[in-house]
C-alpha positions, 0 to 999 in steps of 0.5 A: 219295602216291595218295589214289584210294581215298578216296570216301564209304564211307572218309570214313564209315569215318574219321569215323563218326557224325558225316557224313549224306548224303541222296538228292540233294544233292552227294556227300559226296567232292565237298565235301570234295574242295578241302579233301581236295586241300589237306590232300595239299598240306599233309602233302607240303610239310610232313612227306613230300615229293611222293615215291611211295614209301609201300607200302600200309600206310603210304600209308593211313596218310597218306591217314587224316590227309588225310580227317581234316585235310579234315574238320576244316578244312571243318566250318565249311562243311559242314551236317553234318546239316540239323534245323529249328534248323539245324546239327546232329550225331549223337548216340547215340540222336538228332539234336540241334543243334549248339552252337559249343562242340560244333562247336569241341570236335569239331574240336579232337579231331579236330587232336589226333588228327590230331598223334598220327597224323602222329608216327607216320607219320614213324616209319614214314617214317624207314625209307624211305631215299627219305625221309630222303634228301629235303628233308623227311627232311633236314630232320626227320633233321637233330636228334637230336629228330626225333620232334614229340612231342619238343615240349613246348607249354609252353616252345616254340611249335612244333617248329621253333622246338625244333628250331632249339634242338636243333641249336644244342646238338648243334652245340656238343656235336659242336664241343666233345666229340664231333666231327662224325664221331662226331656224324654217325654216331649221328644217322643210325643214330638217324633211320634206325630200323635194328635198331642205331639204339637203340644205347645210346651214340645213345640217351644223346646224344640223352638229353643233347640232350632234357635240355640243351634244356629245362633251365633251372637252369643255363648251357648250357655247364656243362649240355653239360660235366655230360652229355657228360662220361659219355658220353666215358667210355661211348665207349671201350666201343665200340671201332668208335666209340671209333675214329672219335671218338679220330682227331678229338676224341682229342687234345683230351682227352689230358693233356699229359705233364709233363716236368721240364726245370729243372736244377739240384738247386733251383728258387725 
């Protein structure tokens, strides 16, 4: 991603009425620029890879998140504003000095925003082959549970640790109901956001992988049979992929015929 873009103006933009700058001292850029380096840093190694394929639109938003994680990182280091008591931020109508509960909130604000915005730079992500084809894309495609949102704090605590979950289930459902194939294929189309990718049978296996995962009311093996089990009567509506789960999975789910063998007209 370029980041050329930001200087004191943009960083003003991002985070209004917060940052002041008087004549003289080191500009505002310059002392963000280790943490500005480093938030790149971070938001390639962990959600877009070091790839330069963003167009405009999508590059500002990831330089967005930069400004943001650089900001929120370096406020413990930075003198927002200098007042006779010391640190201190921009109120509406004044400068006031800033408690270290005012300081933690705004920061905690700030990582709370900076969440938001990076779920939906992956949404945007998704539509770049380049990036599904990286290692970051790989490793976010690889779930049906692609979306950060999908986490929920209160049973696990972080989405790699959800997603090591929701692998595990899709694993099972793709050996037991679907087949790889099948699988695969609705995966993909999913995580690629193309115009197909909300079809309905994609959407109902990602349902069951949402709901198998947070359940906690039951065995996994008989939550997987109770939402796979309409999803295999839903197949035969599609005919195209009727077709590529009967050539893997069909035979397993087709009854054997009985065929009376026993002669003679009784039988104890």
């Amino acid at each position: 991603m370029k980041i050329d873009s930001i200087d004191y103006d943009y960083i003003r933009k991002s985070i209004p009425n917060v940052i002041l700058e008087v004549e003289g001292e080191i500009p505002l850029a310059d002392k963000l620029a280790p943490w500005i380096r480093s938030a790149k840093d971070w938001i390639e190694s962990e959600y877009i890879g070091p790839d330069d394929f963003l167009n405009e639109a999508d590059n500002a938003r990831a330089i967005y998140i930069v400004v943001m994680k650089a900001f929120a990182d370096a406020v413990p280091s930075l003198d927002l504003v200098v007042t006779p008591t010391g640190f201190g931020v921009v109120s509406t109508d004044s400068v006031a000095p800033a408690s270290k509960d005012r300081v933690n909130r705004l920061v905690e604000s700030i990582r709370s925003q900076i969440d938001a915005e990076i779920d939906t730079l992956l949404e945007f992500c998704r539509q770049y082959p380049e990036w599904r084809s990286s290692e970051r894309g790989k490793y976010f495609c690889a779930t049906f549970l692609s979306s950060i949102r999908d986490c929920r704090k209160m049973v696990f605590d972080s989405y790699d640790q959800m997603r090591r979950q929701a692998m595990h289930v899709e694993s099972l459902m793709e050996e037991r109901y679907f087949g790889h194939n099948l699988i695969t294929r609705l995966r993909d189309e999913y995580n690629s956001r193309k115009p197909y990718a909300y079809h309905d049978l994609a959407q109902q296996v990602r349902s069951a992988v949402l709901d198998v995962v947070y359940r906690s009311d039951a065995t996994l093996e008989n939550a997987l049979w109770l939402y796979c089990r309409p999803i295999i009567e839903m197949i035969g509506r599609y005919p195209d992929y009727y077709d590529i789960w009967h050539d893997e999975m069909g035979s397993r789910f087709q009854p054997e015929r009985f065929n009376n063998n026993i002669k003679g007209s009784y039988f104890f």
